[in-house]
ZADOKE-959858 format. One line per 3 residues: number of its first residue (from 1); their letters; for each residue x, y, z of C-alpha. Coordinates in steps of 0.05 Angstrom, whole numbers, plus 5000, padded with zeros to 4 digits. Layout:
<dogus>
NUM) a) X,Y,Z ~ ...
</dogus>
This chain:
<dogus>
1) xxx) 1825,8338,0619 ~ 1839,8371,0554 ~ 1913,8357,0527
4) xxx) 1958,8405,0521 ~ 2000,8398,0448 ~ 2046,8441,0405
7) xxx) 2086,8422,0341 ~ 2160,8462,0325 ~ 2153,8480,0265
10) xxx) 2211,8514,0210 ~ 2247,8581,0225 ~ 2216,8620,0289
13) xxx) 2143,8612,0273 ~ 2100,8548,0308 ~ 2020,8532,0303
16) xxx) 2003,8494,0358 ~ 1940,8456,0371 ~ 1892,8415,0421
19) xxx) 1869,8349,0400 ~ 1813,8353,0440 ~ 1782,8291,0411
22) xxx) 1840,8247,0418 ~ 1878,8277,0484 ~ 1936,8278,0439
25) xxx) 1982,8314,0407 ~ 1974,8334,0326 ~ 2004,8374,0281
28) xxx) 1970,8442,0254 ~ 1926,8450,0205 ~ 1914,8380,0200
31) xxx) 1851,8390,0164 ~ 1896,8403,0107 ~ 1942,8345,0122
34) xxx) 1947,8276,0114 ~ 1941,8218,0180 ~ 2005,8205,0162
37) xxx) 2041,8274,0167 ~ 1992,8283,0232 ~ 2029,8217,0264
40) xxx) 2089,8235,0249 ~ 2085,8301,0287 ~ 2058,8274,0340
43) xxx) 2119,8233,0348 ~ 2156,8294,0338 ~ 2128,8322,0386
46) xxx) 2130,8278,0446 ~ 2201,8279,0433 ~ 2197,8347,0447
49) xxx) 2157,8343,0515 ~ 2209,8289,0531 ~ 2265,8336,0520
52) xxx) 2225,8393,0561 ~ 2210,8351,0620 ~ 2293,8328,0624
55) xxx) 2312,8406,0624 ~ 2262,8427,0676 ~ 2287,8474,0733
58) xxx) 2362,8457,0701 ~ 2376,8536,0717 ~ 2432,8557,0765
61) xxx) 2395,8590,0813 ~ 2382,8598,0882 ~ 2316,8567,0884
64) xxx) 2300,8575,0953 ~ 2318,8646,0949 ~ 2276,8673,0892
67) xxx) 2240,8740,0900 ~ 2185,8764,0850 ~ 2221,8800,0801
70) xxx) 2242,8804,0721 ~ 2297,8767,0703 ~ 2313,8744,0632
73) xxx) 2300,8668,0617 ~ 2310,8631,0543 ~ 2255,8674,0500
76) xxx) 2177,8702,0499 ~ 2122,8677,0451 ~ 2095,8738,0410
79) xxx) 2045,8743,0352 ~ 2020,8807,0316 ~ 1951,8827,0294
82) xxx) 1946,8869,0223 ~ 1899,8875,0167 ~ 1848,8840,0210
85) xxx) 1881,8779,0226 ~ 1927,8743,0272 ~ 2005,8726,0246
88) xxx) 2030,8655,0265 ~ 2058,8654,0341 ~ 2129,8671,0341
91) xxx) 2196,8658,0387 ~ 2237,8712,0406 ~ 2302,8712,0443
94) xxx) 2301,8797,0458 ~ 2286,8822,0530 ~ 2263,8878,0493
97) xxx) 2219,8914,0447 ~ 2208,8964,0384 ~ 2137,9002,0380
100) xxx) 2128,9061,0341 ~ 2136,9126,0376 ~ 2063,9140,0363
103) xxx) 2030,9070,0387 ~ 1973,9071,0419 ~ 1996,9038,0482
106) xxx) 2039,9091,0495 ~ 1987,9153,0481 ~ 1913,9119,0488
109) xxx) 1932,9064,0545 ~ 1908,9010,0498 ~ 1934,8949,0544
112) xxx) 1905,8890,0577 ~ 1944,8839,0611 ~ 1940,8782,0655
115) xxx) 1980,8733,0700 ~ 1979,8663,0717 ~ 2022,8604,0745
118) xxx) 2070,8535,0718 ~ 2079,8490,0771 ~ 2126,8426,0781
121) xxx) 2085,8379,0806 ~ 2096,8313,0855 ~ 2092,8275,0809
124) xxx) 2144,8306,0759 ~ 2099,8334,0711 ~ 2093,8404,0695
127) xxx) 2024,8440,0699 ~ 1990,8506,0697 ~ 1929,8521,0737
130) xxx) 1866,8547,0700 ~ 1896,8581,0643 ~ 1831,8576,0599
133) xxx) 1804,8626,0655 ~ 1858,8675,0636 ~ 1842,8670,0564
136) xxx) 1772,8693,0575 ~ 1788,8743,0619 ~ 1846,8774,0570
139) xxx) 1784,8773,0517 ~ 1741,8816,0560 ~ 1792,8860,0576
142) xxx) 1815,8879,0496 ~ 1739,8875,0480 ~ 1722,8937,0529
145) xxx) 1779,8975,0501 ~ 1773,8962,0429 ~ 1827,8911,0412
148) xxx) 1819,8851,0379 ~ 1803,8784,0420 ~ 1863,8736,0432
151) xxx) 1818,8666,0405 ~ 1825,8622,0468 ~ 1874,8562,0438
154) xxx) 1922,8608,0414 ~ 1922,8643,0472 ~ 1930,8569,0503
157) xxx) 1981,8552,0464 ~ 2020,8613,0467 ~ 2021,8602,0540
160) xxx) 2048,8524,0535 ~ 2100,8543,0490 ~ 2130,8599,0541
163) xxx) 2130,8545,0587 ~ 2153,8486,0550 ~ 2211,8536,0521
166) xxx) 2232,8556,0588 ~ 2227,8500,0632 ~ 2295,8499,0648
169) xxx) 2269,8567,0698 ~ 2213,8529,0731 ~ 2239,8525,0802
172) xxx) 2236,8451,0821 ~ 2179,8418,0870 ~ 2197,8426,0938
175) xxx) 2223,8497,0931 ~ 2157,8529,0939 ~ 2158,8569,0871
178) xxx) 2127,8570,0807 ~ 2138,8597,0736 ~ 2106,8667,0730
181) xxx) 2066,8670,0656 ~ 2052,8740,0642 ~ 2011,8752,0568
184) xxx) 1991,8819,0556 ~ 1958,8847,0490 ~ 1977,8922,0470
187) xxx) 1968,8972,0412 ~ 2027,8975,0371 ~ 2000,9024,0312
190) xxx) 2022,9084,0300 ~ 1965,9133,0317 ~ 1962,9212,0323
193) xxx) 1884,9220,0337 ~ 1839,9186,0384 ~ 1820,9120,0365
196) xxx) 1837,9050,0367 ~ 1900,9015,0333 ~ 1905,8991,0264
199) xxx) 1959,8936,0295 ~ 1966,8893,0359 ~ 2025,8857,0388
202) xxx) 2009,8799,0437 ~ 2063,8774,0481 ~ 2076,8719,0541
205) xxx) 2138,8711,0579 ~ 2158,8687,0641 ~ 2195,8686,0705
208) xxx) 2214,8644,0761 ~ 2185,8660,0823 ~ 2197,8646,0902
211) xxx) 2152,8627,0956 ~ 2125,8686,0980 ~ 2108,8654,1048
214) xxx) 2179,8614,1061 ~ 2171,8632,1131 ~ 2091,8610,1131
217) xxx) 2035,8656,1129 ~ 2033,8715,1167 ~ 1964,8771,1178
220) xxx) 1988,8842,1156 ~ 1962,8913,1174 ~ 1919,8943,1114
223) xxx) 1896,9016,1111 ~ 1839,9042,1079 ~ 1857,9083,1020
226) xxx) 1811,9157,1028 ~ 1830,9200,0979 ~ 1838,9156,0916
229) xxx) 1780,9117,0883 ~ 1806,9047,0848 ~ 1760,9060,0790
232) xxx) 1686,9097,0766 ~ 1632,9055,0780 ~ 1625,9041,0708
235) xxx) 1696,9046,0685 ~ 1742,8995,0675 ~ 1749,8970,0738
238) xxx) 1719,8900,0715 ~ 1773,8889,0667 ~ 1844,8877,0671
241) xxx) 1875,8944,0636 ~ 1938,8974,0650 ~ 1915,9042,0671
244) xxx) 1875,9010,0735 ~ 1947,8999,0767 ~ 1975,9062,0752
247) xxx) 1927,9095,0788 ~ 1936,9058,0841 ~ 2007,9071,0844
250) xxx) 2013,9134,0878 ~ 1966,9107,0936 ~ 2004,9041,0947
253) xxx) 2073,9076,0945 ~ 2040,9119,1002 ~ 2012,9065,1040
256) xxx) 2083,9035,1045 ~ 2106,9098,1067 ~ 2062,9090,1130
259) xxx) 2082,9019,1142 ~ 2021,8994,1105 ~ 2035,8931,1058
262) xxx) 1961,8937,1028 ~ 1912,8987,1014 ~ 1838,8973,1008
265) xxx) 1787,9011,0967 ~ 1725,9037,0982 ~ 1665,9042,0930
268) xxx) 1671,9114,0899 ~ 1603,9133,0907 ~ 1575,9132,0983
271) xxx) 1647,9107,0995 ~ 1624,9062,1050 ~ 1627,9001,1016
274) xxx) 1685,8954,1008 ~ 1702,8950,0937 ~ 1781,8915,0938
277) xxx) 1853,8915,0951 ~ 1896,8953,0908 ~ 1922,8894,0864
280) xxx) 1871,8842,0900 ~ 1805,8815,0916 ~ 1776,8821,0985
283) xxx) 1752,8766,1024 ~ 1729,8750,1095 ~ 1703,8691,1130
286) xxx) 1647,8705,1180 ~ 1577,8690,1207 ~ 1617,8644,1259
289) xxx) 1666,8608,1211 ~ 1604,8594,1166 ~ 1600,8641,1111
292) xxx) 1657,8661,1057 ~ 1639,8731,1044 ~ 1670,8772,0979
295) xxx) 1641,8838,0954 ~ 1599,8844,0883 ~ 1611,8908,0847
298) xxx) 1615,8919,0775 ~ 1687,8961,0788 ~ 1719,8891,0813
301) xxx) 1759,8853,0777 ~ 1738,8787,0781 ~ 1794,8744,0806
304) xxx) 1801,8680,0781 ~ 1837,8658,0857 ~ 1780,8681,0885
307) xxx) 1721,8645,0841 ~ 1773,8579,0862 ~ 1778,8589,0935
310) xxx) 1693,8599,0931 ~ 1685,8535,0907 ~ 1729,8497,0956
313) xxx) 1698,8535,1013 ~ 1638,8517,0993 ~ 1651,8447,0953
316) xxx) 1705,8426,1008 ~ 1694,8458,1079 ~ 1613,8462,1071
319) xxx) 1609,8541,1070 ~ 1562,8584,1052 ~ 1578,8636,0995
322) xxx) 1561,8705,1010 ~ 1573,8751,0943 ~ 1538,8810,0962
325) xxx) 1550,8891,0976 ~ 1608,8886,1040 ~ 1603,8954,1092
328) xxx) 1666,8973,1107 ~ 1636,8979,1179 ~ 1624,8896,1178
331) xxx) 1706,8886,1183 ~ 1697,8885,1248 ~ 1649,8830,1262
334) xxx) 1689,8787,1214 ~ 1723,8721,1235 ~ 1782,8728,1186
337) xxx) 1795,8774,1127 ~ 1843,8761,1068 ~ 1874,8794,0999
340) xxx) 1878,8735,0946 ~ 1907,8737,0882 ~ 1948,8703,0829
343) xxx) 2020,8716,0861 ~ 2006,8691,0945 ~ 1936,8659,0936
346) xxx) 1915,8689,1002 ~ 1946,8743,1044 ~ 1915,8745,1119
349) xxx) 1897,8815,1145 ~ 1891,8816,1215 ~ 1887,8896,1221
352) xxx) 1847,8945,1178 ~ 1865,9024,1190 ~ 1801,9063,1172
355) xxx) 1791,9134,1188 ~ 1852,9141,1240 ~ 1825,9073,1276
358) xxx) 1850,9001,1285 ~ 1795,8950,1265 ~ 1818,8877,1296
361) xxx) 1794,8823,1256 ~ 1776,8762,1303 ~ 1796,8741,1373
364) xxx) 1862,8742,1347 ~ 1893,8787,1298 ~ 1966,8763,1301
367) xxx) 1948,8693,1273 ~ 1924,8661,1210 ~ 1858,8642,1214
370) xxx) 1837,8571,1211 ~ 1792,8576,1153 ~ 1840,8613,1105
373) xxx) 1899,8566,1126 ~ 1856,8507,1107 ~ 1831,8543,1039
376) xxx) 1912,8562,1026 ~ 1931,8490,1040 ~ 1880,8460,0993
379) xxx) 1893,8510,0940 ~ 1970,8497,0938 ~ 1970,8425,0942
382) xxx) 1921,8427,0884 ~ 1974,8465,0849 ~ 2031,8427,0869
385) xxx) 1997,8356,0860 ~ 1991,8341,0923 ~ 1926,8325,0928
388) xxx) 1876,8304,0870 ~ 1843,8355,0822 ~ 1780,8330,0827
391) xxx) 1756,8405,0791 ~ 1812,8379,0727 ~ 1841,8458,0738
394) xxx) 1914,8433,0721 ~ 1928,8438,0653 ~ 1985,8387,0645
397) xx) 2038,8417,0598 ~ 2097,8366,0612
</dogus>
């Protein structure tokens, strides 16, 4: 498992690092500095990860009672891209903002972000679950709509920082939650005609989030969205860009309307095959509780929950992975169906509404499957500790 390490530097400004080699923690730019200075910040910064780990989940909150919202916590890690490089990461104390009125972001939708999870673990450390995923997909993302690539450790240790700077807002093990790490990566030039930014502004912050399941999981009712396409066939529905949720705004909000919690997409063009839910991958379990089933389209965003739950399906509970084109007329024959995604993991659908009809999925469409409860259980204990990560997906922060 690859070490996570930082060192607080002077002022606002930090460059932290991985000693990969070692699995410990050095000081930056140590290629320019001496063994000595290098051990010295290492003990400089254990202190610091021993200072973290005794203000974790000190917060007065309600723990048990925490929704997923914004609320402000002790500061966000930012960094700015100009002239062709990236500044030095940076600690801010704001809950807010100053962009030209002419950025990019604002005119061109130049913005990619992404979200992942801190955890409290059994055993009292503090870990994050498969950030270096996130990394790679925020690169994708800013490389299809011409902004500059976040390098992977600094995106890494951007993301420990947040964390280690707010641990007093990581709700405690036990309580179900987790600490909500949102980076995103937007155009902050100032920019009149079409074309890509001269600067960039990368931020993460976080927030402390509840267990969306306190009362256990439950299937829902999800409607088939008929007059909205998710994305072109080859648009940006592959990436993670902030336009692909405003336009799925206005069909969610009317889904609700209707009593609908989720909305499923069909492919745009014979619009007969399943593509995904509004803000989530589609899975099913079928073929007689033997096949994991998820649908392969170059308009879905490939979930990093999802590429986890396929491996313990098949790794774990001997499954066989089916990524292939999924009929919308299959739902049917399904055994269990599911929405998974960073924030719930899974979310059981036991009805789909498709053109004014009720599909049931299995013999019983009021309970949580048996192969999705087992996949839920394994994920979560692998993020709480409960269980060994065999797959080393838990980055350990503190």
């Amino acid at each position: 498992m690859i070490a996570l390490a930082w060192l607080v530097g002077g002022g606002s400004s930090f460059t932290p690092v991985f000693d990969k080699k070692e699995g410990a923690l050095i000081s930056p730019s140590s290629t320019r500095q001496s063994r000595t200075l290098a051990c010295c910040s290492r003990k400089k910064t254990v202190s610091c990860l021993s200072q973290s780990l005794q203000r974790a989940s000190s917060a007065s909150l309600d723990w048990k009672n925490l929704g997923f919202s914004f609320m402000p916590t002790n500061c966000f890690v930012c960094a700015t891209y100009q002239n062709g490089c990236w500044g030095e990461l940076e600690i801010s104390k704001e809950t807010t903002i100053r962009i030209p009125i002419a950025a990019t972001v604002l005119h061109y939708g130049q913005a990619a972000f992404e979200g992942l999870k801190a955890f409290a673990c059994k055993d009292g450390s503090i870990r994050i679950f498969r950030p270096e995923k996130n990394a790679e997909r925020l690169q994708r993302s800013a490389s299809r709509i011409m902004m500059p690539l976040v390098p992977k450790e600094m995106f890494l240790n951007a993301v420990v920082r947040a964390v280690q700077e707010n641990c007093e807002y990581i709700p405690p093990y036990g309580s179900g939650g987790s600490l909500y790490i949102r980076p995103f990566l937007f155009g902050s030039g100032a920019r009149v005609g079409l074309g890509p930014s001269d600067e960039y502004t990368f931020i993460v912050f976080v927030v402390p989030v509840g267990d969306y399941y306190k009362g256990g999981l439950a299937p829902v009712t999800a409607v088939v969205t008929e007059d909205y396409d998710r994305a072109a066939p080859l648009g940006v529905g592959n990436v993670k860009v902030g336009g692909n949720y405003a336009a799925d705004l206005l069909p969610y909000m009317q889904s609700k309307e209707k009593g609908y919690p989720v909305n499923l997409y069909l492919d745009p063009v014979e619009r007969k095959y399943i593509e995904e839910f509004g803000t989530s991958n589609f899975i099913a379990i079928g073929n007689n509780k033997k096949s994991f089933i998820t649908p392969n389209s170059k308009s879905i965003l490939k979930s990093i929950t999802n590429q986890s739950l396929m491996q313990l399906a098949q790794e774990e509970l001997g499954l066989q992975v089916e990524y292939r084109k999924v009929a919308i007329d299959e739902v049917s024959h399904f055994d269990e169906v599911a929405a998974c995604g960073t924030a719930v993991v899974i979310t059981p659908v036991g009805r789909i509404v498709y053109q004014g009809r009720v599909m049931n999925i299995g013999n019983n469409p009021d309970q949580v499957g048996p192969v999705l409860k087992q996949l839920y259980e394994l994920m979560t204990s692998i993020q709480f500790g409960q269980i060994a990560d065999k797959r080393h997906w838990m980055y350990r922060v503190v």
